[in-house]
PDB file of the backbone (N, CA, C, O) and the ligand in Angstrom, with CONECT records:
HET     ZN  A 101       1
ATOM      1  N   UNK A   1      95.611  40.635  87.995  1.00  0.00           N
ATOM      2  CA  UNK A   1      95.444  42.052  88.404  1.00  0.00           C
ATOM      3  C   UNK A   1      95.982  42.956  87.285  1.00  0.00           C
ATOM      4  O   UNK A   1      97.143  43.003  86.876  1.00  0.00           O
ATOM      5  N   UNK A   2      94.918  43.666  86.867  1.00  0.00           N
ATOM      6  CA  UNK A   2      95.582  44.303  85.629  1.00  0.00           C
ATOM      7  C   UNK A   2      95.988  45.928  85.839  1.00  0.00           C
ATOM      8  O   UNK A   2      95.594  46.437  86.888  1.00  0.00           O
ATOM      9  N   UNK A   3      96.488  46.476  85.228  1.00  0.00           N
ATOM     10  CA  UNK A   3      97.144  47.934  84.947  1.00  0.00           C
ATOM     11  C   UNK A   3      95.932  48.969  85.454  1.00  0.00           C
ATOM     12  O   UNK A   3      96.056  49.677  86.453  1.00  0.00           O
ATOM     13  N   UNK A   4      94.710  48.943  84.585  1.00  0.00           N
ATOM     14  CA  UNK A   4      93.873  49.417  84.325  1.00  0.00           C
ATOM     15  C   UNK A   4      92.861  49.626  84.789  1.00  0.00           C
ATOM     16  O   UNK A   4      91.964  50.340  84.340  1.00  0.00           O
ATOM     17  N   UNK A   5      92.898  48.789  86.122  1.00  0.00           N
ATOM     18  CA  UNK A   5      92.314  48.646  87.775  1.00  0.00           C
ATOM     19  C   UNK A   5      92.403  49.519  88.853  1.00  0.00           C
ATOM     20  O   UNK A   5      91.744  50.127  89.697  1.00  0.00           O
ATOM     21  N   UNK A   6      93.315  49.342  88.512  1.00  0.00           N
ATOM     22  CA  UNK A   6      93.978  50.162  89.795  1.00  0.00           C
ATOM     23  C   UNK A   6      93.610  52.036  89.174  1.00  0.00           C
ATOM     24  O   UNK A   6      93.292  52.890  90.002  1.00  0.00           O
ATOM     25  N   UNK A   7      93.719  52.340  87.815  1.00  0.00           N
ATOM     26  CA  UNK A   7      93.659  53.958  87.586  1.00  0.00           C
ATOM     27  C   UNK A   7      91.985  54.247  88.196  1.00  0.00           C
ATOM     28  O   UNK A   7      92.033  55.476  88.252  1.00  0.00           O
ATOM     29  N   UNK A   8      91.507  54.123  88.358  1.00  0.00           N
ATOM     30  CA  UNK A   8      90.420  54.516  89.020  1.00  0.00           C
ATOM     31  C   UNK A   8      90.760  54.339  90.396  1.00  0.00           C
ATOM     32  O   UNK A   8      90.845  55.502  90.792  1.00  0.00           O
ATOM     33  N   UNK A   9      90.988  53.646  91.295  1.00  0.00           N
ATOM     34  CA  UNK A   9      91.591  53.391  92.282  1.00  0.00           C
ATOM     35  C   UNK A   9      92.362  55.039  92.419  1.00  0.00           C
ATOM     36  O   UNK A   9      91.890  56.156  92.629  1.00  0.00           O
ATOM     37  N   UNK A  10      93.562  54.600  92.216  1.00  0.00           N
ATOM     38  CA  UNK A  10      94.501  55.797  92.688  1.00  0.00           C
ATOM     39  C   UNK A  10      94.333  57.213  91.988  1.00  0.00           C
ATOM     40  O   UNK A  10      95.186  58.101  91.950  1.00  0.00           O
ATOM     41  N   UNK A  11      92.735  57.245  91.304  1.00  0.00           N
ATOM     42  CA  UNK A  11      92.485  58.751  91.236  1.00  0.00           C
ATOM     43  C   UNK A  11      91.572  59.112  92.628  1.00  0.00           C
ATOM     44  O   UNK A  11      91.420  60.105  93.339  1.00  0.00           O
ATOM     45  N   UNK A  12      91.172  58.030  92.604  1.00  0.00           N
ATOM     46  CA  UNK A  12      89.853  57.993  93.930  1.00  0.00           C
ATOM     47  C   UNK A  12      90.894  58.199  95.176  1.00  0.00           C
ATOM     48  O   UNK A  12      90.581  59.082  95.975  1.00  0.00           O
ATOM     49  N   UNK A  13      91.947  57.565  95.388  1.00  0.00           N
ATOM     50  CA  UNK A  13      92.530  57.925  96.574  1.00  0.00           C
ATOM     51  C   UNK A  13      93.906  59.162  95.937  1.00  0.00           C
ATOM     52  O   UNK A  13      94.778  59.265  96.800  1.00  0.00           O
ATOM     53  N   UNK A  14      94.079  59.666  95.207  1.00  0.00           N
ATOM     54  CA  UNK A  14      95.311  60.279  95.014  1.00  0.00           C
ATOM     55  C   UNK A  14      95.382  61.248  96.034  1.00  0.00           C
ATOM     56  O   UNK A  14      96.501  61.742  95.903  1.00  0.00           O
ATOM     57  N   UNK A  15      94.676  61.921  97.195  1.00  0.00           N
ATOM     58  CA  UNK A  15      94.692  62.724  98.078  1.00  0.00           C
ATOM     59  C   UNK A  15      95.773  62.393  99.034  1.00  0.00           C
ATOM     60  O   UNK A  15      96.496  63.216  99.595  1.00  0.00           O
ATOM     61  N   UNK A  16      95.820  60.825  99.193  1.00  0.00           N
ATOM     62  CA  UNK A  16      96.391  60.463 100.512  1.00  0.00           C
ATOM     63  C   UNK A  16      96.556  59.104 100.660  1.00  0.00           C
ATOM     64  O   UNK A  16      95.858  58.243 101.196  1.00  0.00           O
ATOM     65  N   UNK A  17      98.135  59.061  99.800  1.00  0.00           N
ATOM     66  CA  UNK A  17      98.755  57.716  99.655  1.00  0.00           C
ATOM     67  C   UNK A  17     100.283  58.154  99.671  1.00  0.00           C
ATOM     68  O   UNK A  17     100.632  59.306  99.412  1.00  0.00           O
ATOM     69  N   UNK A  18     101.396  56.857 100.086  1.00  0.00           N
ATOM     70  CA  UNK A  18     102.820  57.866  99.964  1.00  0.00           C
ATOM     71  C   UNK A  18     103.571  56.303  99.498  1.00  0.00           C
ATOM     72  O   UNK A  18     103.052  55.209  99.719  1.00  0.00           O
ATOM     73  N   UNK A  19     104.692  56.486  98.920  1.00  0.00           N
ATOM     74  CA  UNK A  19     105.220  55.048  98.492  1.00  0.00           C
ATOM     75  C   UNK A  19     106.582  55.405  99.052  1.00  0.00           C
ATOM     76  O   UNK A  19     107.254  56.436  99.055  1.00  0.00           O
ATOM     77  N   UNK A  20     106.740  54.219  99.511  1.00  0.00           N
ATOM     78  CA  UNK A  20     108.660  54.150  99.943  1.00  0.00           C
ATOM     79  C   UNK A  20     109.173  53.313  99.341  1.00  0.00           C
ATOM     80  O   UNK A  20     108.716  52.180  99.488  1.00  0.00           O
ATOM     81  N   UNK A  21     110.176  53.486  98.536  1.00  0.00           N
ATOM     82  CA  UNK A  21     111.088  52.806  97.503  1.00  0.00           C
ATOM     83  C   UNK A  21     111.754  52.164  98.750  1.00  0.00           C
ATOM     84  O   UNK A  21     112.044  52.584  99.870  1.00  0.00           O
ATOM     85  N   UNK A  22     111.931  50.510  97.853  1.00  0.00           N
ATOM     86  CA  UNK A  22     113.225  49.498  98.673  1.00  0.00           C
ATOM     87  C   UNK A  22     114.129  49.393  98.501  1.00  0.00           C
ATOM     88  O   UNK A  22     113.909  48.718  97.496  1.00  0.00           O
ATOM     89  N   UNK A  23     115.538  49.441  98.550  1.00  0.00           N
ATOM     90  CA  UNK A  23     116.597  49.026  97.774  1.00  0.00           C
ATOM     91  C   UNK A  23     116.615  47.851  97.997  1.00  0.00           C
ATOM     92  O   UNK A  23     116.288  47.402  99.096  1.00  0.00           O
ATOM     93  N   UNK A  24     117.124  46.869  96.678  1.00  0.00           N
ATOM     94  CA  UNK A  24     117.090  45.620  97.328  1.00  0.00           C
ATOM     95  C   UNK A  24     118.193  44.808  98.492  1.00  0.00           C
ATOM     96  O   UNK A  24     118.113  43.850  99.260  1.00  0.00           O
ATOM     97  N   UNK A  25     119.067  45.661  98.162  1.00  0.00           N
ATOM     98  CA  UNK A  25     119.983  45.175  99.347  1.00  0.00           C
ATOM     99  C   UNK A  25     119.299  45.599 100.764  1.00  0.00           C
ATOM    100  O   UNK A  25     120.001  45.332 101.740  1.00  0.00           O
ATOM    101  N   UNK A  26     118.387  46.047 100.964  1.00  0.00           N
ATOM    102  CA  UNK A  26     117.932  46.856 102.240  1.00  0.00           C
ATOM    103  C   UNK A  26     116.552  45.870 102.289  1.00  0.00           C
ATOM    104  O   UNK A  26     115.863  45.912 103.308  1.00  0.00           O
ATOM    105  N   UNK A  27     116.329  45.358 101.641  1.00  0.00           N
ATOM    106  CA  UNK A  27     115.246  44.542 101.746  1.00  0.00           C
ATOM    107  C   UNK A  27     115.161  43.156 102.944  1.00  0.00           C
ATOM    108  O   UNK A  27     116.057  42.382 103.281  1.00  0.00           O
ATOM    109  N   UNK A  28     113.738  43.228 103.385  1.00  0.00           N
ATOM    110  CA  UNK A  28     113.527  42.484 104.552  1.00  0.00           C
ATOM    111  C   UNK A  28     112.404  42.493 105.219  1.00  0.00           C
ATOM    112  O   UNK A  28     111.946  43.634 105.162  1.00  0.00           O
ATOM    113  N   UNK A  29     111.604  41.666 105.936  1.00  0.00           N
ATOM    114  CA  UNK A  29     110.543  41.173 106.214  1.00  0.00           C
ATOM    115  C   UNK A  29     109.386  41.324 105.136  1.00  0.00           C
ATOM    116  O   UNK A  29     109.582  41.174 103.930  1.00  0.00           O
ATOM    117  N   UNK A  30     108.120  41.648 105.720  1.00  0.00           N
ATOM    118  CA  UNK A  30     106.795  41.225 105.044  1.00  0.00           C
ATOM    119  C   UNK A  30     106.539  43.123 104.862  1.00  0.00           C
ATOM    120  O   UNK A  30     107.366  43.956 105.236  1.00  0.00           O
ATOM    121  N   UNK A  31     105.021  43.483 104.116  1.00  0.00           N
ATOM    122  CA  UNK A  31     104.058  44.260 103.775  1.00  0.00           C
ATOM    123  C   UNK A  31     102.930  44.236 104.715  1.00  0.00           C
ATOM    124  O   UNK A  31     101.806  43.786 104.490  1.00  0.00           O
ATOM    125  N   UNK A  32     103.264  44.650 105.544  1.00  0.00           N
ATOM    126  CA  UNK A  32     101.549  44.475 105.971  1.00  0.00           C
ATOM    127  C   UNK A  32     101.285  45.888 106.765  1.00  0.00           C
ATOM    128  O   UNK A  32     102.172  46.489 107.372  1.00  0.00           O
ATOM    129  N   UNK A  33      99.655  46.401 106.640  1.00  0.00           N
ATOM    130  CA  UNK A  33      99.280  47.345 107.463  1.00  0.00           C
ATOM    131  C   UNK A  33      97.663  46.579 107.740  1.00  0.00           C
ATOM    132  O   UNK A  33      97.070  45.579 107.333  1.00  0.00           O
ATOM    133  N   UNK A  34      97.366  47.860 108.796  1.00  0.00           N
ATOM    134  CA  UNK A  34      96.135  47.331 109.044  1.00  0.00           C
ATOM    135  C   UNK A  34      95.355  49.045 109.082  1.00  0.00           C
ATOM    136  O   UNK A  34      95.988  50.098 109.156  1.00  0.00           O
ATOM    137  N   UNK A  35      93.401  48.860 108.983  1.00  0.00           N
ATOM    138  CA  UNK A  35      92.939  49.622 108.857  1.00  0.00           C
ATOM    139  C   UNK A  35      92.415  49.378 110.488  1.00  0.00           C
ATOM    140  O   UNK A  35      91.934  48.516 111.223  1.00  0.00           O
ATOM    141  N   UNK A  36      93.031  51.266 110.471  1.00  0.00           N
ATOM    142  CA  UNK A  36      92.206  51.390 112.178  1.00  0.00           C
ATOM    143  C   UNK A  36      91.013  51.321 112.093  1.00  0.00           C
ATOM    144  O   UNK A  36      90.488  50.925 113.133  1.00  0.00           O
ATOM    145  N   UNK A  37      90.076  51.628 110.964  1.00  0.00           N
ATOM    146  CA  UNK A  37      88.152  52.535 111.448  1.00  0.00           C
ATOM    147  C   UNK A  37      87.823  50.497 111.217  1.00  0.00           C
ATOM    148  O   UNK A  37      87.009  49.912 111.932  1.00  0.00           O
ATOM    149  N   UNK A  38      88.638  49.784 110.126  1.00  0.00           N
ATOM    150  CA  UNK A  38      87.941  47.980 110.173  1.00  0.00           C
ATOM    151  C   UNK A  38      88.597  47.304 110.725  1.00  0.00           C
ATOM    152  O   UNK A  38      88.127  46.220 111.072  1.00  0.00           O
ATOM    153  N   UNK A  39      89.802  47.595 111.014  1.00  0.00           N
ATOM    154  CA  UNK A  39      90.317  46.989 111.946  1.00  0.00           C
ATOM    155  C   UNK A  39      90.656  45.496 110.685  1.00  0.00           C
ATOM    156  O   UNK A  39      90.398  44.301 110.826  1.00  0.00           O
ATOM    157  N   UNK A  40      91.168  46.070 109.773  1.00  0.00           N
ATOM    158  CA  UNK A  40      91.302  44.649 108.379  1.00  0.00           C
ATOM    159  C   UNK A  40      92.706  44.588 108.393  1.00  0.00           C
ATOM    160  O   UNK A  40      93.225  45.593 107.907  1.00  0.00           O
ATOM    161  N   UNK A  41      93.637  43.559 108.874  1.00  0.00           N
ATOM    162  CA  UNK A  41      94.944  43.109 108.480  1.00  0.00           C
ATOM    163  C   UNK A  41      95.535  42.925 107.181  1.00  0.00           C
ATOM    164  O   UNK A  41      95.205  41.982 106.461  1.00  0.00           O
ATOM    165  N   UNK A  42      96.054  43.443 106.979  1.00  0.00           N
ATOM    166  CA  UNK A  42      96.165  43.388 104.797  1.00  0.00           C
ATOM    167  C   UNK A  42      97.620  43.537 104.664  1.00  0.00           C
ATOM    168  O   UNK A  42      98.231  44.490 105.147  1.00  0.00           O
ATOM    169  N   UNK A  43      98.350  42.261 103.780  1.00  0.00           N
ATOM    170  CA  UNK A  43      99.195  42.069 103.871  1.00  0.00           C
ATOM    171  C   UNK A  43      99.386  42.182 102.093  1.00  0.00           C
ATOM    172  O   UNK A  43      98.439  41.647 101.518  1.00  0.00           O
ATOM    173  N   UNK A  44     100.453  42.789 101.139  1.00  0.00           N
ATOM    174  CA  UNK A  44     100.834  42.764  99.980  1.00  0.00           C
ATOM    175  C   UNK A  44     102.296  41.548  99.734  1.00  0.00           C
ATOM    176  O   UNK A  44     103.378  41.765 100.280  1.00  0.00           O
ATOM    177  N   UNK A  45     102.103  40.560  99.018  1.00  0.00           N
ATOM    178  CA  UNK A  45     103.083  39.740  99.235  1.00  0.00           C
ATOM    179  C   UNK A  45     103.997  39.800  98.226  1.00  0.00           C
ATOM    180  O   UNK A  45     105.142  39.393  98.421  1.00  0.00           O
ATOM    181  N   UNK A  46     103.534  40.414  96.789  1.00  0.00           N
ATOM    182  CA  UNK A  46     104.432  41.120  95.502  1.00  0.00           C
ATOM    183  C   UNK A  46     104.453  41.804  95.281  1.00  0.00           C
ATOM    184  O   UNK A  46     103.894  42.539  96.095  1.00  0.00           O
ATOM    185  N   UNK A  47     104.943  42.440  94.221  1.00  0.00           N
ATOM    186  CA  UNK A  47     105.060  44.066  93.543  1.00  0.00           C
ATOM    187  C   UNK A  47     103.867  44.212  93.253  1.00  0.00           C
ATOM    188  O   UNK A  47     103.421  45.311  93.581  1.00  0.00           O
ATOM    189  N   UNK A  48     102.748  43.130  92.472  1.00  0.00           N
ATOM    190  CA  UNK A  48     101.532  43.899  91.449  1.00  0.00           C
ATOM    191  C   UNK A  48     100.233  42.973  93.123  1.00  0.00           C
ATOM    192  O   UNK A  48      99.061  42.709  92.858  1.00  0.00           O
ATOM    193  N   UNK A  49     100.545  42.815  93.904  1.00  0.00           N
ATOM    194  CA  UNK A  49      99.538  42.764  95.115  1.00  0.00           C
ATOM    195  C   UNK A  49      98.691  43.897  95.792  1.00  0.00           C
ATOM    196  O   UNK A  49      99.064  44.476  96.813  1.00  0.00           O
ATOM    197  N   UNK A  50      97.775  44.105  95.277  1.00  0.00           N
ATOM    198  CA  UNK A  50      96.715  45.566  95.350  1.00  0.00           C
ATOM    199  C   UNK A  50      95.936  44.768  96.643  1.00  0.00           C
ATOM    200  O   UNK A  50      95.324  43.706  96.527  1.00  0.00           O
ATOM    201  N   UNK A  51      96.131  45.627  98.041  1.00  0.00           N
ATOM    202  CA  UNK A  51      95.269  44.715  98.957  1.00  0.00           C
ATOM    203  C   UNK A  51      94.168  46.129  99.151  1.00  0.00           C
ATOM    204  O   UNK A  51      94.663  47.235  98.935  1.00  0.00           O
ATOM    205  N   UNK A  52      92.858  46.053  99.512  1.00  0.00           N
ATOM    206  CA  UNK A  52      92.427  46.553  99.494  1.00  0.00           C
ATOM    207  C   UNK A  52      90.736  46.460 100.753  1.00  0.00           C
ATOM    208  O   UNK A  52      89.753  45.771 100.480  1.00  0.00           O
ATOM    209  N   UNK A  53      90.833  47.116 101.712  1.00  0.00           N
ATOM    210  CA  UNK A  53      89.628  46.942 103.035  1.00  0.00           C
ATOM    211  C   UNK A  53      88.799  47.266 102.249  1.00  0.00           C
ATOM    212  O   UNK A  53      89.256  47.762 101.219  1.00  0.00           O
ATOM    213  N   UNK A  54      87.324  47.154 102.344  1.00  0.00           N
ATOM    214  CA  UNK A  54      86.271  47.261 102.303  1.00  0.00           C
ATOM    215  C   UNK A  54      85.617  48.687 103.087  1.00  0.00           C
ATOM    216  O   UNK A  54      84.518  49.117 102.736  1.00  0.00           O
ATOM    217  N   UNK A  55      86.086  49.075 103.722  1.00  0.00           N
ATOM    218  CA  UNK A  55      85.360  49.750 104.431  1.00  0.00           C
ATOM    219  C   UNK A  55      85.612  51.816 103.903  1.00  0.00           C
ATOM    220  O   UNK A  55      86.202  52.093 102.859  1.00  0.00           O
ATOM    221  N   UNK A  56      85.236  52.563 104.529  1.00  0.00           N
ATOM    222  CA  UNK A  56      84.778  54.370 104.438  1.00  0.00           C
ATOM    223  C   UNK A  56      86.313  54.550 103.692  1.00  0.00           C
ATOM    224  O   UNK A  56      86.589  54.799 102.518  1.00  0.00           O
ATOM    225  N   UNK A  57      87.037  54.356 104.678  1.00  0.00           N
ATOM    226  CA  UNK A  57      88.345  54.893 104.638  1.00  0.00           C
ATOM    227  C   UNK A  57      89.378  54.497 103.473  1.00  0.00           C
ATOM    228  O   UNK A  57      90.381  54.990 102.956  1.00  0.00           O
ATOM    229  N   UNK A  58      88.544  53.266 103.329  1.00  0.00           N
ATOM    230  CA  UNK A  58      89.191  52.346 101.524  1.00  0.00           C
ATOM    231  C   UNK A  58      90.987  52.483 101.613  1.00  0.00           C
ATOM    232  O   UNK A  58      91.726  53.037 100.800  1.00  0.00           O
ATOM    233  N   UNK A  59      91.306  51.869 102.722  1.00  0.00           N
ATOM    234  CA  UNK A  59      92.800  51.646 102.957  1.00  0.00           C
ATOM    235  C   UNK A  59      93.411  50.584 102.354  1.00  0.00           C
ATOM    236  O   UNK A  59      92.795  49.518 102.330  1.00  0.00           O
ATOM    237  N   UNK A  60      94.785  50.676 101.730  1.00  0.00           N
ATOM    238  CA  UNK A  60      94.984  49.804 100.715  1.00  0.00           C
ATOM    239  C   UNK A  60      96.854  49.946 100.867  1.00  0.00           C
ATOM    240  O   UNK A  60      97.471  50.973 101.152  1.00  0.00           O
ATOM    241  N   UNK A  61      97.427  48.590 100.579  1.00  0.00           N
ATOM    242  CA  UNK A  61      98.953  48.318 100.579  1.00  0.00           C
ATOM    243  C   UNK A  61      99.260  47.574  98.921  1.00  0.00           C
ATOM    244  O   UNK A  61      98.592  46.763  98.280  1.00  0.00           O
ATOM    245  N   UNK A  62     100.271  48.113  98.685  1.00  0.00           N
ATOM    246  CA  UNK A  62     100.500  47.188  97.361  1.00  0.00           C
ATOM    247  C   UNK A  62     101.993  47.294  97.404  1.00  0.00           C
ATOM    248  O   UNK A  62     102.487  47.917  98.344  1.00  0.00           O
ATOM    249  N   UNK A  63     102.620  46.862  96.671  1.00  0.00           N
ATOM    250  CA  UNK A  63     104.073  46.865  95.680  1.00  0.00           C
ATOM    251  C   UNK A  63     105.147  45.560  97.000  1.00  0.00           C
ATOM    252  O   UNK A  63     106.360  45.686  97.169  1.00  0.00           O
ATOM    253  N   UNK A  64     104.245  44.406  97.752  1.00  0.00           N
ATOM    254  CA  UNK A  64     105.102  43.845  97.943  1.00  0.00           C
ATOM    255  C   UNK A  64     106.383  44.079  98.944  1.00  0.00           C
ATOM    256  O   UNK A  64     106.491  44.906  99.850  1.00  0.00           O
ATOM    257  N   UNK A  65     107.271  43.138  98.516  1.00  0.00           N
ATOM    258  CA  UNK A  65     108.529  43.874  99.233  1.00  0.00           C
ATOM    259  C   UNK A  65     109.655  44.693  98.096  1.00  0.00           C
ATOM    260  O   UNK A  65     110.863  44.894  98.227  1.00  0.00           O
ATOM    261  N   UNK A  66     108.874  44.997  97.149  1.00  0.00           N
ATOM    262  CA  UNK A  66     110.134  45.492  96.102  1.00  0.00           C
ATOM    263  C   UNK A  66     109.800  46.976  97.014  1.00  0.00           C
ATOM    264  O   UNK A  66     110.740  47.471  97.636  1.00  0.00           O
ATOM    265  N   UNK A  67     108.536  47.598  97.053  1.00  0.00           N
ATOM    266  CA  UNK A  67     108.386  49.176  97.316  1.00  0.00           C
ATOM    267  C   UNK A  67     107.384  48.846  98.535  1.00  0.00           C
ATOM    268  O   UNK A  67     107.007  47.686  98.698  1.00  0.00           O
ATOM    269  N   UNK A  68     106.976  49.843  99.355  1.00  0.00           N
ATOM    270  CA  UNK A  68     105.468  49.943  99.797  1.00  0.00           C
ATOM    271  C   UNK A  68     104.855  50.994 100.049  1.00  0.00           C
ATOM    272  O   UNK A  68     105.204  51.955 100.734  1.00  0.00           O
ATOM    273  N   UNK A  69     103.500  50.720  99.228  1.00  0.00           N
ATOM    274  CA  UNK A  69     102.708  51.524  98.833  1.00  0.00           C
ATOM    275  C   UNK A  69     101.669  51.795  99.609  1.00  0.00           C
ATOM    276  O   UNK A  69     100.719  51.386  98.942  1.00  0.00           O
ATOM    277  N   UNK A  70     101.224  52.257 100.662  1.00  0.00           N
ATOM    278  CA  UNK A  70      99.948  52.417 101.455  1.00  0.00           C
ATOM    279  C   UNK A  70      99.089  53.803 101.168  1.00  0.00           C
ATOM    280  O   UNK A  70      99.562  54.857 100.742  1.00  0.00           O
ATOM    281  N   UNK A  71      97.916  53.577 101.457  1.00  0.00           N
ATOM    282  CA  UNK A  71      96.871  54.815 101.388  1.00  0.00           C
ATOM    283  C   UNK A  71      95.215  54.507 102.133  1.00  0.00           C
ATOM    284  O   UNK A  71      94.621  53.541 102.612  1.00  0.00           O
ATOM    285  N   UNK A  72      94.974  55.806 101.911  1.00  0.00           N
ATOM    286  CA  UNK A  72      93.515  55.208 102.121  1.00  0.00           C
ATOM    287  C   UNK A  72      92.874  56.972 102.185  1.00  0.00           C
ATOM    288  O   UNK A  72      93.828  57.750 102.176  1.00  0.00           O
ATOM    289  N   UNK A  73      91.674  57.602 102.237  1.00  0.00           N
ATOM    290  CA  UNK A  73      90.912  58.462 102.599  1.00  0.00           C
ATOM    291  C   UNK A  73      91.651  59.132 103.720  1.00  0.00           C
ATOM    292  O   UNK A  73      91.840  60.298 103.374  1.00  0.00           O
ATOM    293  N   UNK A  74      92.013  58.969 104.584  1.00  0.00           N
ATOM    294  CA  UNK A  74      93.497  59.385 105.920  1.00  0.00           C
ATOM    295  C   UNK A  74      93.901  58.721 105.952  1.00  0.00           C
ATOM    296  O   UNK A  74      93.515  57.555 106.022  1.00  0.00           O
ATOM    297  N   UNK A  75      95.244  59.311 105.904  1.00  0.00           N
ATOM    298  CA  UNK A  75      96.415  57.952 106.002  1.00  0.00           C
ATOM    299  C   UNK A  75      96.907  58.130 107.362  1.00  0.00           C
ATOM    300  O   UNK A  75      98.030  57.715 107.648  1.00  0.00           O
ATOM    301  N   UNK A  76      96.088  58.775 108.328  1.00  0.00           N
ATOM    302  CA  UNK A  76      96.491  58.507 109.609  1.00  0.00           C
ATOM    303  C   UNK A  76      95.419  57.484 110.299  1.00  0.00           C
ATOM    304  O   UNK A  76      95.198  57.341 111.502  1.00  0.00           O
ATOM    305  N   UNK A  77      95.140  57.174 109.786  1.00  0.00           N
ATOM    306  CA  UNK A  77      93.953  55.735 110.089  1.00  0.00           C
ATOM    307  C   UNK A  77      94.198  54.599 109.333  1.00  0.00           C
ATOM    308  O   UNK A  77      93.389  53.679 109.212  1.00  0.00           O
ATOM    309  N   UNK A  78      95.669  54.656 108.649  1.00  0.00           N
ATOM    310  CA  UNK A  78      96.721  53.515 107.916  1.00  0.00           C
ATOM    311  C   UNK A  78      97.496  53.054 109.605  1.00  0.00           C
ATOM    312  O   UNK A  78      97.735  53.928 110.438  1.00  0.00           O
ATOM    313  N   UNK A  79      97.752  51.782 109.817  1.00  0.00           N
ATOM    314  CA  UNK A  79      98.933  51.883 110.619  1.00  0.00           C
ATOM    315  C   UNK A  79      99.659  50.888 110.102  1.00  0.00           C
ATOM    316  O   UNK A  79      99.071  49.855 109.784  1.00  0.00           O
ATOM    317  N   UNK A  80     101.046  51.000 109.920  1.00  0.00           N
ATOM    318  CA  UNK A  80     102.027  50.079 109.330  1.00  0.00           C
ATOM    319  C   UNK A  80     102.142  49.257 110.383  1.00  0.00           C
ATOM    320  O   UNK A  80     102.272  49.653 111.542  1.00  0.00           O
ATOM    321  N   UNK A  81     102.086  47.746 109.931  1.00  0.00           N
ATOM    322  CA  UNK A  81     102.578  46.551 111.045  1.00  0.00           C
ATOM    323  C   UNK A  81     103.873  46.076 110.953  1.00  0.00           C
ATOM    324  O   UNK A  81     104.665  45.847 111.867  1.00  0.00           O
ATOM    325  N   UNK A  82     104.013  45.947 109.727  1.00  0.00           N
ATOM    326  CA  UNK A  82     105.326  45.576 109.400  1.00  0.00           C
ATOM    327  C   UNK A  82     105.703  46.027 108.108  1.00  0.00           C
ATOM    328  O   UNK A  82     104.783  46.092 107.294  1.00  0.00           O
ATOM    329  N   UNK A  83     107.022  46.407 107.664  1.00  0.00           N
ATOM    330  CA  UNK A  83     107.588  47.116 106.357  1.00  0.00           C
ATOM    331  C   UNK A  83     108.455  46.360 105.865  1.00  0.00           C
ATOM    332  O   UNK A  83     108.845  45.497 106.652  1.00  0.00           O
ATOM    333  N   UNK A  84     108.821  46.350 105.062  1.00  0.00           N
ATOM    334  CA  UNK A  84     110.142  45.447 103.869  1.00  0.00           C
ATOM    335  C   UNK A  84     111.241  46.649 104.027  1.00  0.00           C
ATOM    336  O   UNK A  84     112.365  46.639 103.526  1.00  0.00           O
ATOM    337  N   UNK A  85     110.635  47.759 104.886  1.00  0.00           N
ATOM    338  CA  UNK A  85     111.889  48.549 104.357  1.00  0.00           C
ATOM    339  C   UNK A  85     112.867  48.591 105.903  1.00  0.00           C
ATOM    340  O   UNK A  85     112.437  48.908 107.012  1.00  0.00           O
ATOM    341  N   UNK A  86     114.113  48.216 105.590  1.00  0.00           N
ATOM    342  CA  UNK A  86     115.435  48.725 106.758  1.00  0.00           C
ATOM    343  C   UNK A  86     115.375  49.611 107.023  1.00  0.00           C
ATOM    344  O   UNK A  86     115.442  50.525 106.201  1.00  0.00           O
ATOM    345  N   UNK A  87     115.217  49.808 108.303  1.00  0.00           N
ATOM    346  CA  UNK A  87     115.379  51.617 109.121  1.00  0.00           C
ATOM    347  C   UNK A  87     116.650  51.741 109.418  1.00  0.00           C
ATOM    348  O   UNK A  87     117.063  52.774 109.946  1.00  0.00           O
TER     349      UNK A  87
HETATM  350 ZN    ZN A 101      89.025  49.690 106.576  1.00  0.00          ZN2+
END
């Protein structure tokens, strides 16, 4: 997965994406969201893991459990399943 992939990507979505930094001491469980309009389970398992649905809304998780990165066309049609990050 290279650098240079993703910049088209996150100009295409730069409207509506948000990243939450991890600390690592605060770190814990998995990455995963799912797309409400496909209903696609997408789980990021490293930092450079670009997951990415197929579908209108082009909803997408990356950065693992170091950060997590979600977006898509509305990010209220993102729903987080599970986070790496401690509440
Ligand atoms: Zn989708």
């Amino acid at each position: 997965m290279s650098e240079k992939s993703t910049d088209t990507l996150s100009q295409k979505l730069s409207n509506c994406q948000q990243t939450l930094a991890v600390n690592k001491a605060e770190r814990r469980g998995r990455n995963i969201v799912m797309c409400k309009v496909c209903l696609t389970v997408m789980e990021s398992t490293h930092r450079h893991d670009f997951v990415q649905c197929s579908c209108e809304n082009e909803t997408f998780v990356d950065g693992g459990i170091d950060y997590q990165r979600i977006g898509g066309r509305d990010l209220s049609l993102v729903e987080v399943i599970e986070s790496p990050i401690c509440k």
